[in-house]
N, C-alpha and C positions, 0 to 999 in steps of 0.2 A: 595500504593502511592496515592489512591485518599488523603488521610490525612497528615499529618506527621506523623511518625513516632515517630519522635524526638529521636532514637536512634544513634550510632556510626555507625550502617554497612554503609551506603554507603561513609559517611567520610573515616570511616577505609579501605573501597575497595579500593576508591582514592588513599589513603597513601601506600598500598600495592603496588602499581608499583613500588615506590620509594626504598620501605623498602626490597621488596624481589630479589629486582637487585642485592644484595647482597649475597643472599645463596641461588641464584638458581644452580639447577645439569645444566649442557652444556655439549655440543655435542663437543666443542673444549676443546682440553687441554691447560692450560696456558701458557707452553711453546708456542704451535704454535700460540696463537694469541697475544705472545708477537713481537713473530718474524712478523707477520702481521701486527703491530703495527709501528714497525720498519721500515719495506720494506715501510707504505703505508706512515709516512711520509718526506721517501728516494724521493717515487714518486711525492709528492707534490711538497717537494721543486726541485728537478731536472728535472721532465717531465710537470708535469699540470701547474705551474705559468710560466714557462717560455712562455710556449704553448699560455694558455689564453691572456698572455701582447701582442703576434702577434697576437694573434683572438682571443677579447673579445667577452663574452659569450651574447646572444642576451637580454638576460634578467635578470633584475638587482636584481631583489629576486625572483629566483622562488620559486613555493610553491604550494600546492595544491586547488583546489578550497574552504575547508575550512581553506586557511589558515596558515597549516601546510608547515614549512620553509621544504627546500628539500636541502639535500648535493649534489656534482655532480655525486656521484658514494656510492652506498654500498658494504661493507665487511660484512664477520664474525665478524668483530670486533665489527660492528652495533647491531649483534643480538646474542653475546656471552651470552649476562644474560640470554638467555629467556630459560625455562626450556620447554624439548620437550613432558614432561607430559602435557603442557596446548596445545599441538597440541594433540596429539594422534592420533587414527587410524578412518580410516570412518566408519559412523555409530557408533561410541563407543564416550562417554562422552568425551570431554564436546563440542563433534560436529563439531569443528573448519573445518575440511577437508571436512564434508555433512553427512546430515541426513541418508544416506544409505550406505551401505558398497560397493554398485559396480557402483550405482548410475547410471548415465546413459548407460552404458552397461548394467545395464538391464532393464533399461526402459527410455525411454526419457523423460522430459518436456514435460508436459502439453502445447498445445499451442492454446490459445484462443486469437479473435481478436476481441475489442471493436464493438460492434454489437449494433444499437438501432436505429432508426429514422423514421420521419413519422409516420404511421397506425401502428398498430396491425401487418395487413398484410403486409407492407412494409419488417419491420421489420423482419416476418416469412420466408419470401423470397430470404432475407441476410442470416438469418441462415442457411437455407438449403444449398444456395448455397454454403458457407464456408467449410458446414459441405462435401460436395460434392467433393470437391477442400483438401482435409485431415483436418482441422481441428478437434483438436482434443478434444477441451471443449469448452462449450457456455459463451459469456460472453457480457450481457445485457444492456443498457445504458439506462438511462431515462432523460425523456425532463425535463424543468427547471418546470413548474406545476406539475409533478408528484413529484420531487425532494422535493418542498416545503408543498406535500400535498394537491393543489388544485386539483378539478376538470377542465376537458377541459371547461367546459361554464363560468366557476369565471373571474369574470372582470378582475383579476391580468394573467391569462391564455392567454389572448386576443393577436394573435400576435407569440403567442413562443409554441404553441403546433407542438409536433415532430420536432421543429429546433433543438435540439441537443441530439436527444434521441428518446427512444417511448414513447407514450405517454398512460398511463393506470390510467383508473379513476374506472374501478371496473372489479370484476373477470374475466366479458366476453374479457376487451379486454386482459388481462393474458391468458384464452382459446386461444384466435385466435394467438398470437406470440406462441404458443406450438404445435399448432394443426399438425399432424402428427409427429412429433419428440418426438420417445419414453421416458420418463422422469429417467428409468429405465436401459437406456442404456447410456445417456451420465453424464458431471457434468457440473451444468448449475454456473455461478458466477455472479449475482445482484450486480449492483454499485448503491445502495441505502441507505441513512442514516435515515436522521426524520421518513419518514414513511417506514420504513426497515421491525419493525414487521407484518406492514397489508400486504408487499408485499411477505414476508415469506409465511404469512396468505394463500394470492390468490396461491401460488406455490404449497402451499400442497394440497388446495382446485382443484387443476388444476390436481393434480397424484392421487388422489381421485377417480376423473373421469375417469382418464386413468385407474382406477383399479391397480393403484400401493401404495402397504403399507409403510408408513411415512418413518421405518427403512429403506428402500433401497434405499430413498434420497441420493444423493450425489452433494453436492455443497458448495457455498458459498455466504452469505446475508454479506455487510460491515457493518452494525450498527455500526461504530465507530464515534459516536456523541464527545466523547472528542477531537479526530480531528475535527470536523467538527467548534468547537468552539474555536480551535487556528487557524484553516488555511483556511478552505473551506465555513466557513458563511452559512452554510446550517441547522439552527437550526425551529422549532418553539416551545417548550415549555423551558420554565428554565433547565439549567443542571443536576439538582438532579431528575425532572421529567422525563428528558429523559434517566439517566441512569437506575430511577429506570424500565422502559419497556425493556429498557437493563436486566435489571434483570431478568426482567420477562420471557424473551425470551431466556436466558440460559437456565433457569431451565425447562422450556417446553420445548425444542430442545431436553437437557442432558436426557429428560425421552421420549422422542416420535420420533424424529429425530438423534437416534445416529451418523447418517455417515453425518450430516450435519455442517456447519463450521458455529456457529452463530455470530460471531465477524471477519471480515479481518479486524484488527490492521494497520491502514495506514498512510505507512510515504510518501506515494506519492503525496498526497496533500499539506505536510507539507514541500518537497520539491520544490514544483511547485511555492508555495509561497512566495519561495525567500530565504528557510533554506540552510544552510550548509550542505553537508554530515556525521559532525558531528553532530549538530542539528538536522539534521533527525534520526540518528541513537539513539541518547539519547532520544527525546520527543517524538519519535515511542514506545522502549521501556517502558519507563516510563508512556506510556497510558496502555500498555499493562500490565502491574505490575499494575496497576488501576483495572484493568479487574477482572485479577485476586482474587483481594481483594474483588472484587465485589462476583465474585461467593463464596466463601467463607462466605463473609455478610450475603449471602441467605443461611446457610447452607449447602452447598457443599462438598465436599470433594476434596481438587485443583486437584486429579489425576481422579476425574469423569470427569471434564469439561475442566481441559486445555489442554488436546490433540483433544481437538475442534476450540481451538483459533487456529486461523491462521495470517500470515503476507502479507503485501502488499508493497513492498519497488519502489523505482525510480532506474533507472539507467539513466546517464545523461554524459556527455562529459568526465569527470574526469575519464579513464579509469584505471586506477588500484586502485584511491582512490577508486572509486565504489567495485571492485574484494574485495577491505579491507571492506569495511564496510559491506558486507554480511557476512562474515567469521567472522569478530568482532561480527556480531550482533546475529549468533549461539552461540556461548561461551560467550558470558555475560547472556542468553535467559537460554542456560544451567545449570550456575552456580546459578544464581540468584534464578531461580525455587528450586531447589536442597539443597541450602544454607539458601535461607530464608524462602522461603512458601513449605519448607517439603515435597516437591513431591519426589517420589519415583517410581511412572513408567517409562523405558525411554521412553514411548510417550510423556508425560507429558514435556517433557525435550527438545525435538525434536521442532526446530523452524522451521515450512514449510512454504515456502511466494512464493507468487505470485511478479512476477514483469512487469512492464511496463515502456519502455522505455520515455524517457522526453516528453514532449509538449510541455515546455518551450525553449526547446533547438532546434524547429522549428522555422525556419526563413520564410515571405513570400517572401520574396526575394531570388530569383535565389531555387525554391522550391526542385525543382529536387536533388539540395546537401544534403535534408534530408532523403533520400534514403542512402548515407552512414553514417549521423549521426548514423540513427536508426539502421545502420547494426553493427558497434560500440558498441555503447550502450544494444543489445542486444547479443554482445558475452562476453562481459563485463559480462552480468548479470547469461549466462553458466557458465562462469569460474568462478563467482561465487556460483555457485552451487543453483541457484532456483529451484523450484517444478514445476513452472509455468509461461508463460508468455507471452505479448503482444506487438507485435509490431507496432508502429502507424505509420500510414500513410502518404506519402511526402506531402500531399495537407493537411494537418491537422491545416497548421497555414490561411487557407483558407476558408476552409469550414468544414461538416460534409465529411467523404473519398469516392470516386467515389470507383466501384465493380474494375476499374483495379489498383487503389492504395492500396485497400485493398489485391489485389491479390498478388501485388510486397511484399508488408508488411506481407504476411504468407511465400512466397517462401523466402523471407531472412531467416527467420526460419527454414525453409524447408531445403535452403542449408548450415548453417550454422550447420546442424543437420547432413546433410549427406553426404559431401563432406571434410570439415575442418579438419578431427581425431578427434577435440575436444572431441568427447564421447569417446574414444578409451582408457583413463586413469583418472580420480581419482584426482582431484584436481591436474591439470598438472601444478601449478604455485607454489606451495605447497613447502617451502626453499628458493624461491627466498627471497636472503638477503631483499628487497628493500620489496618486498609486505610485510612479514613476519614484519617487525620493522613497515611499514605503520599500519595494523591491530593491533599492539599492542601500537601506539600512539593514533590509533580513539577509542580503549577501555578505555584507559587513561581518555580523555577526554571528556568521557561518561560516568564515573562514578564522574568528579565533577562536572557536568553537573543534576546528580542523587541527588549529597546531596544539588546543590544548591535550587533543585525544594523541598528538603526535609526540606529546612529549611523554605521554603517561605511557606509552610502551606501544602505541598503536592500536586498533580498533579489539583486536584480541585481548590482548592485556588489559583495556582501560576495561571490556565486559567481565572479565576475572578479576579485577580488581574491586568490582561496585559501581565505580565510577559514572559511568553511563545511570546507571539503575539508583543509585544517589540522586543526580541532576534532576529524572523524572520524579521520583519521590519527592523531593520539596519545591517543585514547580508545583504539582499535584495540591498540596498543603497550600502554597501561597492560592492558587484559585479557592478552593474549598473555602479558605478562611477569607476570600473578599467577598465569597458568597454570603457565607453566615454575619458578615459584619455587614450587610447588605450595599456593597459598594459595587458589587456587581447582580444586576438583577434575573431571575430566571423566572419568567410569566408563569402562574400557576403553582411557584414552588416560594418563593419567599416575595411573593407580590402577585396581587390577586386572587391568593388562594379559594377556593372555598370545598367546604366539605361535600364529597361524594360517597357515593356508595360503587359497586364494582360500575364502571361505566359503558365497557365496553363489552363483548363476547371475543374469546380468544379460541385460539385453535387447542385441540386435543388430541394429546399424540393416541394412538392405540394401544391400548398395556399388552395386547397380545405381539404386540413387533418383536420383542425382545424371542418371545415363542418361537413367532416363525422363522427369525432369523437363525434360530439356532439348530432348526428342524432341515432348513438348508445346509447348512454347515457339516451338520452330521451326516446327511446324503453325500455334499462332495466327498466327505474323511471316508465313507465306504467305498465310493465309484471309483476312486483314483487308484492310479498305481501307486501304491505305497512304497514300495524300494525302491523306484524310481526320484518319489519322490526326497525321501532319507539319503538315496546317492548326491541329488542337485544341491542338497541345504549340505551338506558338506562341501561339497564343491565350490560352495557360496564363505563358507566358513575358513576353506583355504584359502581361497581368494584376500576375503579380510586379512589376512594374518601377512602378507604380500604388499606394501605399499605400491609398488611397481606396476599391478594387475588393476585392471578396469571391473570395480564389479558388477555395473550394471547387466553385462550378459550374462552372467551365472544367475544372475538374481530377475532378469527376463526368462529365461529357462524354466525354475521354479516355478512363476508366476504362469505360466503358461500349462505346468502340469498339475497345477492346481494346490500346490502347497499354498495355505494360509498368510493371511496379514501377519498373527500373530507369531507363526512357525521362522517367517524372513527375519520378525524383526528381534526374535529373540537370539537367533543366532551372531548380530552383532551385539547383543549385550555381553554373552559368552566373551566375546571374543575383544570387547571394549569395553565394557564396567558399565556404571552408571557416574552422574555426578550430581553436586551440590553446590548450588550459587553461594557468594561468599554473607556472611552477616552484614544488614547494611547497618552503619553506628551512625 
């Protein structure tokens, strides 16, 4: 999908819902859902309209938050066509029900809690103590300098080191957020994009030291730049530049780092920004069908390297559309691998994601009620059956999360996990008429969602086009504006409001971070060997200019001899430009 195609599948997928309504096998026999048929519009006209004319219903179309119109009740009748072969069983193709067959009776979610801010050491501190309190995987944030690739002293840095993240400009300060936490014992997940390879880079360079061999890495780096260029604006080189170090960093992962996850595919960005649950669902996938193409470009084999991609999805208000579209978004992940790019392991087949709960759907008003948002939002994301996941903190629409918001935001997990039965059964929602027809209208509209991006030039083309970043934009606008015409309600924001004063106490980053960070900085630019390290960034520079050449080992080299974030990542500006998304009209 970076390209077109220009063939019929995903047209023909489309037409498929329509076409196979017709001679699918079902679970009901004809007779009974004729008589259902009958009874249900006995019911209508004699029990529901006379009802609704004494108590009209509160809202004049409901629908789901993408969209999707909603009846006031489902039947059998709703989900007669659907054939129980495209559910099947857990763990067995094409996934619908979850990736394992016992799934959380025999193991829980992963539960990691966005971690990052301030020092190195601040940073280190959080981790521990999380890790101290059960959780159960690391999961890293970085400040908007690291994010963009500068270093702490760059004049654009000035200001925003450690405000919403940690802040690392070269290996040492990667040492000091690891320092005593074995790398070998937990899985650590990087929320980094532009410069995702160097930080790969410093992570391996850091289990190095630990005396741990690359193979027993276990984690996950986002490098998902084709997101980053519909939703999250986190770019610095042109797109083809950045996919091809994308490339680069598969095929070095796929041969050095087997148990390492070099792509989370994220539609959490792409929802934050204002998509639909359908829209996230389709231009998630549809990056990830990009991915894939890619590893294959480089010579691949799609069953060496796509049971390394991994997912990163939202969960957000829309409580059962959310349950649909992870369960949608296993079976079309399935199929698609399977059908079109020939895989044949079911690992390869197996879509595992990480979830976290909205940011958007944080109010700072009246904070405390995002304590049940997020408890919502991440039961939503169990019953849809995630591998992983984080829940964010009530103070989040405020600042970075104090250590006792963070606390409340793991124990939801906590009890969610051990108290609820939720783990106790197997996609326990699994025939609800309502979910069941939900999931196979968001698969619907994700396949001509598939051929519209297939016509527009392919996933590349349609993000240089706007295209992508148009759709978001006036999704965005249509919610905003059912907000303010109050058709859609938000507790605390345009119903029930009341006047407060600050309500809560928020965390306070230290104005001396940026100080010490740079106090560091300047020690490594003394200690290191400097011609050494001016030989490897050229090295690095030739390499760029090479499409041929793998640069992650030039650019592990560097990292290792302590050349900076900002020294690797300027040398691909040199050497690829910068770019500009198109005007959206």
């Amino acid at each position: 999908m970076l390209r077109s195609g220009r063939d019929s599948y995903w047209r023909s997928k489309a037409r498929d819902y329509a076409a196979k309504r017709k001679n699918r096998g079902s679970l009901y026999s004809p007779r009974a859902i004729r008589d259902i048929q009958k009874g249900l519009e006995q019911w209508r006209r004699e029990v529901y309209k006379p009802w609704v004319e004494r108590a009209p219903e509160q809202k004049a179309d409901p629908q789901t938050a993408s969209g999707i119109q909603l009846k006031p009740v489902f039947f059998p009748t709703d989900v007669k066509e659907q054939d129980y072969s495209d559910s099947g069983f857990p763990g067995v193709f094409p996934y619908l029900r979850g990736v394992y067959p016992n799934m959380y009776r025999g193991r829980l979610w992963t539960m990691r809690m966005f971690s990052g801010f301030g020092t190195p050491e601040d940073t280190n501190r959080r981790l521990k103590l999380l890790l101290d309190q059960g959780e159960t995987g690391l999961s890293v944030a970085f400040d908007m300098p690291t994010l963009y690739g500068y270093d702490c002293d760059h004049p654009k840095a000035h200001g925003e080191v450690g405000r919403c993240g940690v802040n690392v400009s070269s290996l040492k300060d990667m040492q000091v957020i690891f320092n005593g936490i074995p790398l070998d014992k937990v899985s650590t997940s990087m929320t980094i994009n532009a410069p995702a390879a160097v930080l790969t880079c410093m992570y391996a360079a850091v289990a190095e030291k630990q005396k741990i061999p690359l193979p027993s890495l276990k984690g996950t780096v986002q490098t998902d730049m084709l997101k980053e260029f519909i939703a999250q604006k986190e770019w610095v080189y042109p797109p083809e530049a950045h996919l091809r170090i994308v490339r680069d960093l598969m095929v070095y992962c796929t041969r050095n780092m087997p148990q390492w996850n070099y792509v989370s595919i994220s539609g959490y960005h792409i929802r934050e920004a204002g998509s639909s649950a359908v829209q996230e669902l389709a231009f998630t996938l549809a990056d990830g069908f990009g991915y894939v193409e890619l590893g294959m470009e480089a010579g691949l084999k799609v069953d060496e390297f796509a049971p390394r991609l991994s997912f990163f999805f939202n969960s957000t208000m829309d409580f059962f559309e959310e349950i649909a579209k992870f369960r949608a978004a296993r079976r079309i992940w399935a199929k698609v691998l399977r059908e079109r790019y020939k895989a044949r392991s079911p690992r390869s087949l197996l879509m595992r994601f990480h979830t976290q709960t909205s940011g958007a759907s944080l109010t700072w008003q009246q904070p405390l009620n995002n304590i049940v948002r997020t408890a919502l939002e991440s039961f939503a994301a169990v019953l849809g059956g995630t591998q992983s996941l984080h829940t964010n903190s009530y103070d989040e629409a405020w600042a970075l999360p104090t250590e006792k918001a963070v606390e409340i935001a793991l124990r939801t997990q906590q009890i969610i996990a051990e108290e609820t039965g939720v783990t106790n059964v197997v996609d326990p929602l699994g025939g609800s008429y309502y979910l069941e027809w939900l999931t196979e209208s968001l698969e619907e509209e994700a396949y001509k969602y598939f051929d519209r991006i297939d016509s527009a030039g392919g996933i590349l083309k349609a993000i240089k086009s706007g295209y992508l970043q148009r759709e978001i934009a006036e999704n965005s606008y249509r919610l905003s504006q059912r907000v303010e015409d109050g058709l859609e309600n938000v507790v605390g924001v345009n119903k029930y409001a009341v006047q407060e004063e600050r309500p809560i106490e928020t965390l306070k980053i230290d104005s001396k971070a940026q100080k010490r960070q740079i106090e560091r900085l300047r020690k490594i630019r003394r200690e290191r060997d400097e011609v050494k390290v001016r030989a490897l960034l050229e090295k690095l520079r030739r390499t760029y200019e090479r499409d041929d050449r793998n640069s992650i080992y030039p650019m592990m080299e560097a990292v290792k001899a302590y050349a900076t974030l900002g020294e690797i990542v300027d040398v691909g500006t040199k050497v690829f430009g910068q770019w500009k998304e198109p005007v959206l009209i």
